[in-house]
N, C-alpha and C positions, 0 to 999 in steps of 0.2 A: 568451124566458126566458133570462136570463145565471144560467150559475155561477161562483161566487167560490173562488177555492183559497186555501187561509188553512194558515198553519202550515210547517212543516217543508220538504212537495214547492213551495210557490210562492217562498222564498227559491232552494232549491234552482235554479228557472228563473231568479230573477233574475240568479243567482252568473254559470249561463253565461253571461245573454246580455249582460253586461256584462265579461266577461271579455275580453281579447286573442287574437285569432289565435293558434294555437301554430305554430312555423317547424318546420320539417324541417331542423335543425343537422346533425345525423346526414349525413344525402345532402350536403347541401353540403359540408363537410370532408372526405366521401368523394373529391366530384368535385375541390374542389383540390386534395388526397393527388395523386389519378389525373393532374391536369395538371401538377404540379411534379413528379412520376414522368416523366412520358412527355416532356418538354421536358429532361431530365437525359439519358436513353436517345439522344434525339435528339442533343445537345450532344456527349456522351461518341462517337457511333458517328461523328459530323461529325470529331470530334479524330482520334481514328484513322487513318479513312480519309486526313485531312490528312497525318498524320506519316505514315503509307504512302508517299502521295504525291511531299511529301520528302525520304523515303529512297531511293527508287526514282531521283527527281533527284542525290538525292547518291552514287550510288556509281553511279562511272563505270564499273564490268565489267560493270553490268546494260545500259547505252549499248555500252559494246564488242560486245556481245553479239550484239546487234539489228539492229547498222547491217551494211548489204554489206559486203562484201570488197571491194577492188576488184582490177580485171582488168588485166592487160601488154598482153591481146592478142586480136583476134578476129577469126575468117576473112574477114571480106569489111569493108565500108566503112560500109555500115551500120549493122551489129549494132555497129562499133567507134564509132559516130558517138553510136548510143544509150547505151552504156556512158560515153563520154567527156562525156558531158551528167549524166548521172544521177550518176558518183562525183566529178565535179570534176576529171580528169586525164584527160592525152591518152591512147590507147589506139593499139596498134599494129596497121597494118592486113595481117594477114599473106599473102592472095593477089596483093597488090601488090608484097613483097620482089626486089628482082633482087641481083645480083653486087654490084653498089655502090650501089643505092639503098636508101633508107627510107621508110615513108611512116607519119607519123601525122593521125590524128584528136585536133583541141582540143577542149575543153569546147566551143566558144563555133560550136563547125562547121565552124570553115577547118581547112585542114588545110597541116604540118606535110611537106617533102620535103626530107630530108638525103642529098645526094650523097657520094664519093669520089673522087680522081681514076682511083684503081684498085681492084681487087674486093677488099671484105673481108668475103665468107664463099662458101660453096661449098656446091652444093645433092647430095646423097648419097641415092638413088634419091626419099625422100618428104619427106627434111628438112635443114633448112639448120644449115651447122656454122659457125660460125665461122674465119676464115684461121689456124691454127695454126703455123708450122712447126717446131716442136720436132720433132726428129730420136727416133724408135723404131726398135727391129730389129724386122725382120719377114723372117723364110725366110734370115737371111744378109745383107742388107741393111740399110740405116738408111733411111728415106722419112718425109714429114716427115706429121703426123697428119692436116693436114687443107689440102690446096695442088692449082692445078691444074698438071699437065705428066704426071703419072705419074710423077713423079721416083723413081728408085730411084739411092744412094750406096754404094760399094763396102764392105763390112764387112772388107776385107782381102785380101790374097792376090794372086794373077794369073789366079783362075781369071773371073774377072769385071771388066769395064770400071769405069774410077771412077766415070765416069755415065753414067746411062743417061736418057732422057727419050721418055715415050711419049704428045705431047700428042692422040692420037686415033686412030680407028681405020687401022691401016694404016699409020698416021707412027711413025716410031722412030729417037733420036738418040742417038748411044755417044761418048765419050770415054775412050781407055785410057790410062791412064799408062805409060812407058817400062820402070818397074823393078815389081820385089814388091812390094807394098805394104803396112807396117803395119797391124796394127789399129788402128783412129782412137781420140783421145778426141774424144769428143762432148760440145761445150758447146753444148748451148740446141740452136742451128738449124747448126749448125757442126759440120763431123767434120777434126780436125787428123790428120794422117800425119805424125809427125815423126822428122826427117830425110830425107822421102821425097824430097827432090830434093837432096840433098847433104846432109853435114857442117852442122849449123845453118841449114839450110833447107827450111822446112816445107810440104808442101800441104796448102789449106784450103780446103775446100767447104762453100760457104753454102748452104743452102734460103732459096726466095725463095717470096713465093705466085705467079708466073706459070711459073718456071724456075728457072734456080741458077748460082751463079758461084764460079769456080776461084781462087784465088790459090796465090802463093810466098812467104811470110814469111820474110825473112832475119833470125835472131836473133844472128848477128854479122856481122862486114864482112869482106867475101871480099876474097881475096887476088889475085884475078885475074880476067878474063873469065870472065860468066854462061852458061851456056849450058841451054835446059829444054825 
């Protein structure tokens, strides 16, 4: 037995089932909204981080900053060997120093020995000075900052030799002059006595770095035999 639906309700079926799919536009414009969002976030956070980036390259006190320091100098040969590889420049090896040598460490591993014919520095209980000999008082005396001999130079008078030299223990070597002796001027490593050996003739004691040496400067021309 069939039933027939007539009227109103069997249009009603026919409407839907010839009708079209309906789409879900809604979600879809959703989900492209949602990817033309999230690939903008991504693009915009990508820009950023770039110029960050950039920046950070372009200003050189963010690079100053960062990179080592580098070193003059370090105790033994290796630590100066490491150093001198890692900043690019020689490093100096300081338990190797003597009187007149040098030794450096190159970037590249050899190393670097600069001589003197004679000593130019002087080691003072733990550290080494440099040969100075600029003349300073000290107790009465003038002695030069930084030399070997012990050298003490007379600061004047007769109660004290013009020089004195004390190169160790137990050695001791005096020179006195004949007359009183001025107060010096002191230029540099130099103490002048003027007049001290006559009328326009001067004594002048140099500081040297192993000793010291005497002269006569005559500032005019004698009129007769020298005698000193």
């Amino acid at each position: 037995m069939r039933f027939f639906s007539s009227g109103p309700e069997r249009d009603r079926r026919r409407f839907l089932s010839d009708s079209p799919p309906l789409r879900r536009r809604g979600s879809a414009r959703a989900r492209a909204v949602l990817a033309v969002g999230t690939s903008a976030t991504l693009f915009l956070g990508t820009a950023h981080a770039a110029e960050a980036g950039v920046s950070a390259l372009a200003d050189p006190a963010a690079r100053v900053e960062t990179a080592p320091k580098p070193v003059a100098e370090r105790p033994d040969r290796v630590s100066a060997a490491l150093s001198a590889r890692l900043q690019g420049s020689r490093v100096l090896v300081m338990d190797e120093l003597t009187e007149s040598t040098t030794t450096y460490v190159n970037p590249d591993g050899t190393v670097t020995l600069e001589a003197s014919s004679g000593p130019s520095r002087i080691r003072q209980g733990d550290t080494w000075f440099n040969i100075d000999t600029t003349l300073v008082e000290a107790e009465g005396v003038l002695k030069p900052r930084a030399a070997f001999g012990g050298l003490e130079i007379s600061g004047g008078g007769d109660d004290k030799p013009l020089v004195k030299l004390v190169p160790g223990e137990g050695k001791e070597y005096a020179l006195s002059a004949p007359v009183k002796l001025p107060a010096p001027v002191v230029q540099g490593n130099k103490a002048v006595y003027t007049d001290a050996a006559g009328p326009g003739a001067d004594i002048v004691v140099t500081a040297l770095p192993t000793g010291v040496r005497h002269d006569v400067l005559l500032r005019q021309r004698p009129e007769g035999p020298l005698e000193f």
